[in-house]
Every structure is written in structure tokens, then in C-alpha cells.
C-alpha positions in Angstrom: 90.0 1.1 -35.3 86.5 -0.7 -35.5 83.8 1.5 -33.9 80.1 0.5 -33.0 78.7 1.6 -36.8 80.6 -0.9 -38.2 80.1 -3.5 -35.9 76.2 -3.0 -36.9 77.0 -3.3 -40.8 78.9 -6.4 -40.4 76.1 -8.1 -37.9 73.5 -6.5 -40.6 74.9 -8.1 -44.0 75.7 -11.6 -41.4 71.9 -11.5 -40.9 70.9 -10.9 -45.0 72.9 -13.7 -45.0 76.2 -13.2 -46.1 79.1 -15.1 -45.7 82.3 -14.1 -43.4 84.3 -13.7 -46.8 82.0 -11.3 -48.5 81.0 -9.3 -45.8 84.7 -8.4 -45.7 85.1 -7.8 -49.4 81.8 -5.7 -49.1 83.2 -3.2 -46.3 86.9 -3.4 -46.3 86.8 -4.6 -43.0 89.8 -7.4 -42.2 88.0 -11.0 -42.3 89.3 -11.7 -38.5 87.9 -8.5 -37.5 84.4 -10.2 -39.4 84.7 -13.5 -37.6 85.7 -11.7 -34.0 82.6 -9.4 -34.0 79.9 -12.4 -34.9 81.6 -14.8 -32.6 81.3 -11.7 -30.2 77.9 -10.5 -30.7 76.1 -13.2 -32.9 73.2 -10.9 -33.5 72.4 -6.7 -34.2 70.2 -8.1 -31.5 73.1 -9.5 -29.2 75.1 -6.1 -30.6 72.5 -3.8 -29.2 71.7 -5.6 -25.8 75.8 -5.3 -25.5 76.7 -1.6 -26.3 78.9 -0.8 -23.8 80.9 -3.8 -24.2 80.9 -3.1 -28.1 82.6 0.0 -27.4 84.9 -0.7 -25.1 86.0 -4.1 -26.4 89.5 -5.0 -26.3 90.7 -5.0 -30.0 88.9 -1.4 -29.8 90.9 -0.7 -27.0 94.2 -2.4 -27.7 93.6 0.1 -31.5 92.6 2.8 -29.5 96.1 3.2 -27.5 98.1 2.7 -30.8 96.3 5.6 -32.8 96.2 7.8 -30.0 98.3 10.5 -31.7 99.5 12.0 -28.5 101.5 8.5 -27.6 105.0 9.0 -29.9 106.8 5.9 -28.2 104.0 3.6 -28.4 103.1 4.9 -32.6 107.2 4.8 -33.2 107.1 1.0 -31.6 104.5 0.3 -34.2 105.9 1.8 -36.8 109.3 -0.5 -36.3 107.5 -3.4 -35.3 104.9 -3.0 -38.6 108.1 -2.5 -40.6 110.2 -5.7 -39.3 107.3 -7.7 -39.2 106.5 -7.1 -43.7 110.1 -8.4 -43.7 110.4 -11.4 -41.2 107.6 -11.8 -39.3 104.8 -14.5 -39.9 101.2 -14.7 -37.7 100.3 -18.5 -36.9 97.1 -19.2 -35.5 97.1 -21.7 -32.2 93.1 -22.4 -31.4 91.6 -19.1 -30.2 95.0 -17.4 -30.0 97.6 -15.8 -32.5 101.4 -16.2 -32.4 103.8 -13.5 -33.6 107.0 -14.6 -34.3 110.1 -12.9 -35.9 112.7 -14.7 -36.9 116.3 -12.9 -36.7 119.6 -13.3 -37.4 121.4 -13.8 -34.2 124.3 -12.0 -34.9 122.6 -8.6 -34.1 122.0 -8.3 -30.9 120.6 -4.9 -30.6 118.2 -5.5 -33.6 116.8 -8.6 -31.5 116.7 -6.1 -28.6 114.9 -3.6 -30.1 112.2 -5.6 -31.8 111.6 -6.7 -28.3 111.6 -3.9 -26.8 109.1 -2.4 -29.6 106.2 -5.4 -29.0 106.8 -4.8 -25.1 105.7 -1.2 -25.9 103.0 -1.7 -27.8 102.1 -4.5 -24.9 103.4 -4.5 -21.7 101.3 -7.1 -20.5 102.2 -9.9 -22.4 105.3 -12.2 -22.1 107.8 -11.7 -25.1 109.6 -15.0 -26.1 112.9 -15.4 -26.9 113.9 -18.7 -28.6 117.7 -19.4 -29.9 118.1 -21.5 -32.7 120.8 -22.2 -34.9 122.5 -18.7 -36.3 118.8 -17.4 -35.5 116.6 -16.0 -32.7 112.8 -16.3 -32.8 110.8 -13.5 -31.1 107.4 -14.1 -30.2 104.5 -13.2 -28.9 101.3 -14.5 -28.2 98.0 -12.1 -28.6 93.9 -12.3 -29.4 94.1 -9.8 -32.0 97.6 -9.8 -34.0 95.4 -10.0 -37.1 94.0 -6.8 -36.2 96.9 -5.2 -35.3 98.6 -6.2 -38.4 96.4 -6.6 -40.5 98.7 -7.7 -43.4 98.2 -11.1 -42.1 97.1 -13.6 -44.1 97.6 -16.9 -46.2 100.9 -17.7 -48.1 104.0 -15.8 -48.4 103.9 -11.7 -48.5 105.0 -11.6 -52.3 102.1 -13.8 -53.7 99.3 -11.5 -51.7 98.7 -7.8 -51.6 100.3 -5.9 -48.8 98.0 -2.7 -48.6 97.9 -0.6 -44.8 94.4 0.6 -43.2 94.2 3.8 -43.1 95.1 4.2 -39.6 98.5 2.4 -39.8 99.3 4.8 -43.2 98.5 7.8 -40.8 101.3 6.4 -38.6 104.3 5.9 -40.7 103.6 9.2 -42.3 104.3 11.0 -38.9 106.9 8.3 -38.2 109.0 7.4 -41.4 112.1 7.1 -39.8 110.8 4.1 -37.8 109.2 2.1 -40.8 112.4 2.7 -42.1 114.3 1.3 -39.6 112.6 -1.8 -39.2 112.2 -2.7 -42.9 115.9 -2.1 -43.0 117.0 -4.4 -39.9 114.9 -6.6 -41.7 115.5 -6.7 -45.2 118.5 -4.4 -45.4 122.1 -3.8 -45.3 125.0 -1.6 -45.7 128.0 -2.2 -47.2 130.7 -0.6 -49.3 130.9 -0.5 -52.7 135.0 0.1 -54.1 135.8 2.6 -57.2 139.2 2.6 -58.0 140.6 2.3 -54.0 138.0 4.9 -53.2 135.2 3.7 -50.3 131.5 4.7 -51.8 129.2 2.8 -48.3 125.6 2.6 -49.3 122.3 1.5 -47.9 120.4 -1.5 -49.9 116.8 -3.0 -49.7 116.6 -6.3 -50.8 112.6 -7.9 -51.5 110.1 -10.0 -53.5 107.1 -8.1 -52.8 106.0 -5.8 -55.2 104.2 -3.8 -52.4 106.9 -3.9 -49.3 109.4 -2.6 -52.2 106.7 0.2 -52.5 106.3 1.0 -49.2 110.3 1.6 -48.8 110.6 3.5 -52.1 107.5 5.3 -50.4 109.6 6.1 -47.1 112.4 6.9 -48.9 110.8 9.8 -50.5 109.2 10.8 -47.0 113.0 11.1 -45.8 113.9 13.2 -48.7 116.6 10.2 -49.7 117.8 9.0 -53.1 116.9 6.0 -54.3 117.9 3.8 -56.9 116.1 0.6 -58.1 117.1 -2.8 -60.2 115.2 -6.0 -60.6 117.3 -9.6 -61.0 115.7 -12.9 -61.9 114.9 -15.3 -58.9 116.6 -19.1 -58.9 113.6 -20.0 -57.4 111.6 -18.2 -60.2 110.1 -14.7 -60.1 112.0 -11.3 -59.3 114.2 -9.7 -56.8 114.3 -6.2 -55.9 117.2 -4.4 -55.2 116.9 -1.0 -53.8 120.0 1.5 -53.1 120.7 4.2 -51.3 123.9 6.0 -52.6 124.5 9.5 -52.5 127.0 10.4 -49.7 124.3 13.2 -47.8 121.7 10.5 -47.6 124.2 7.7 -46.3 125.7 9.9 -43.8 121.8 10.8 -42.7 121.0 7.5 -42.3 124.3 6.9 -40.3 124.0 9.7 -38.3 120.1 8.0 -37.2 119.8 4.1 -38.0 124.2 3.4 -38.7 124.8 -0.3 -39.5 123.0 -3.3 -37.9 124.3 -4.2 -34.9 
């Protein structure tokens, strides 16, 4: 959540004559959420003749309703849609307009539902697309201010650049693990049974190339209270793969009893 201070630093260093890119390395603050507030403003001049509209812009707004920790559907739809989105969602810019689209595997119906259902919550203004391709489904979703809202958008793939949360989406997925969970999982994960002499062992795995995203799960793991187990494999297309499992029986039943097996 941007509020009026930083609006002033960034329109402050823009006028000592920064550029977009360092003003954003110099505060932390996301380089879209830079570029919106000069476009916006321009000036401190043009900042301070515009106050009201500074602090009741939409991205403010839009942030506002998500971290409003009284909202528990609309922080859980976040927390799925955050986690879905590290595994297979991508942010494509289209002029002054941002595209989110998550690509899915079209045999799970209810995973395609529910990732719907999730950016629908989070808003219920906007038109969700639906697109059918072969043995996938594209959701998407066109908004002003995905980079803001995910903020983990950003140039190349998600393994060659760091994955780090604001501090305002870690506050989420620390009330909400379970959702995180949930979508990294229908992204990224599966479960399946693993066979010891005739005898059924079923177990949860994580399967990714980012360093961080693997973090984040082993993170929410640990949140859940559930066992993990972790081994690396070399890449055909160069590189790493992490695999992470999810094996002792309480844990697996846990995670049955809540999430179960994509659908």
C-alpha cells in the first residue's frame, strides 16, 4: 500500500533528478508503482495541488480492500491467486493496460474454477476470460495495476529473477498459509503414490526452478506444521530442479482432509 509520504519521496528524488530505475532501487518502491505516480502527478507541485486524489487513488484503493484485515475471503483469494500465479501465471503489458493470464491444465476443472473464482473476488468488476486451448485453459484478466498487486512481476522467467513479497503480501500468507499453499500446489504440485513392497505410501510433491518460490513453500510448510523433504536433480535444459515432498502419513492425511487431490 502506497500512501501520500511516499508519493512525495518519489516526486522529490524525480525532481533531484533521478531516473525511474533508481528512484525504485533508492526506496523499495516497485518501478510501476514509480512510473504510475509521475505519470499521475508529474510534479510535488502537481502532488500537492492533487491531495485528495493522491489519497484516494485507485491502486491505493484497489491495496486498501486487499489488506483490510477484517476481509478473510477477499485476503484468502489473494493468498491462492498470489500462490498460483509464482507457479503459472505471467503479467503482459498491452499499451496502458496489464494482462493476467494463467495458464492451466484443462483437465482440472475445479482448479480452473477456483482460480476464477479467486481473481473475481479480489475484482468483481472486471470480466474474467476464459480461453480453451489445446489440453490447456488460459485465465485472464485485464487490470491498470496487476504490477502492483503482484508485484513479483517483472522481466524474464521467475527462476532467473528474485521473487521477494512486500511486506503487506508476507502479512497475508502468514494469517492465510493454507491458501498459499493451495495455490502453489494446483500449480506446481501433485500427489501421487509411492509403492513399498505392495504397501500404498500417497504423498504430496512440489516440483520448481526458483530458488525463492521453492522457499516460500518450504516456508508454508513449516507455517502448517508439515514435514518436508527436499532433493535437487539436474535440468535437460541446464540448471536445477527442485523436488519437494511431503511424506509422513499425519501430514498427508491433513492435507487430504483440506486441499485432497487436484481435481
Amino acid at each position: 500500500m502506497r500512501d501520500y509520504d511516499e508519493y512525495h519521496e518519489i516526486l522529490d528524488l524525480w525532481e533531484l533528478g533521478y531516473s525511474k530505475r533508481r528512484i525504485s532501487l533508492l526506496t523499495g518502491i516497485p518501478r510501476a508503482t514509480v512510473t504510475d505516480c509521475i505519470q499521475r502527478y508529474g510534479s510535488l507541485k502537481g502532488l500537492e495541488e492533487n491531495q485528495e486524489r493522491a489519497f484516494k487513488s485507485q491502486p491505493y484503493k484497489v491495496l486498501q480492500r486487499i489488506t483490510d484485515t477484517h476481509d478473510m475471503q477477499i485476503q484468502q483469494a489473494y493468498a491462492y491467486l498470489l500462490g498460483i500465479y509464482l507457479g503459472d501465471g505471467s503479467i503482459s503489458r498491452n499499451r496502458k493496460i496489464f494482462r493476467l493470464r494463467v495458464t492451466l491444465d484443462e483437465k482440472y476443472p475445479h482448479i480452473i474454477e477456483s482460480c476464477v473464482r479467486a481473481i473475481q473476488t479480489l475484482l468483481p468488476d472486471n470480466e474474467i476470460g476464459v480461453i480453451h486451448k489445446r489440453g490447456c485453459v488460459d485465465v485472464s484478466c485485464y487490470h491498470k495495476f496487476w504490477p502492483i498487486l503482484l508485484p513479483q512481476h517483472g522481466a524474464g522467467r521467475k527462476h532467473k529473477r528474485e521473487i521477494k513479497l512486500e511486506d503487506w503480501q508476507q502479512a497475508i500468507i502468514e494469517t492465510y498459509p493454507l491458501e498459499l499453499f493451495r495455490g502453489l500446489y494446483h500449480s506446481d504440485g501433485s500427489r501421487f503414490s509411492n509403492i513399498v513392497n505392495d504397501k500404498d505410501y500417497p504423498r504430496y510433491q512440489f516440483t520448481n526452478t526458483s530458488e525463492d518460490i521453492c522457499c516460500l513453500f518450504c516456508e508454508t510448510c513449516d507455517r502448517l506444521e508439515l514435514h518436508w523433504t527436499l532433493k535437487q536433480r539436474r535440468s535437460p535444459a541446464g540448471g536445477s530442479i527442485t523436488d519437494i515432498f511431503i511424506s509422513n502419513r499425519k501430514d498427508v492425511d491433513f492435507l487430504d482432509r483440506l486441499i485432497g487431490p487436484k481435481q
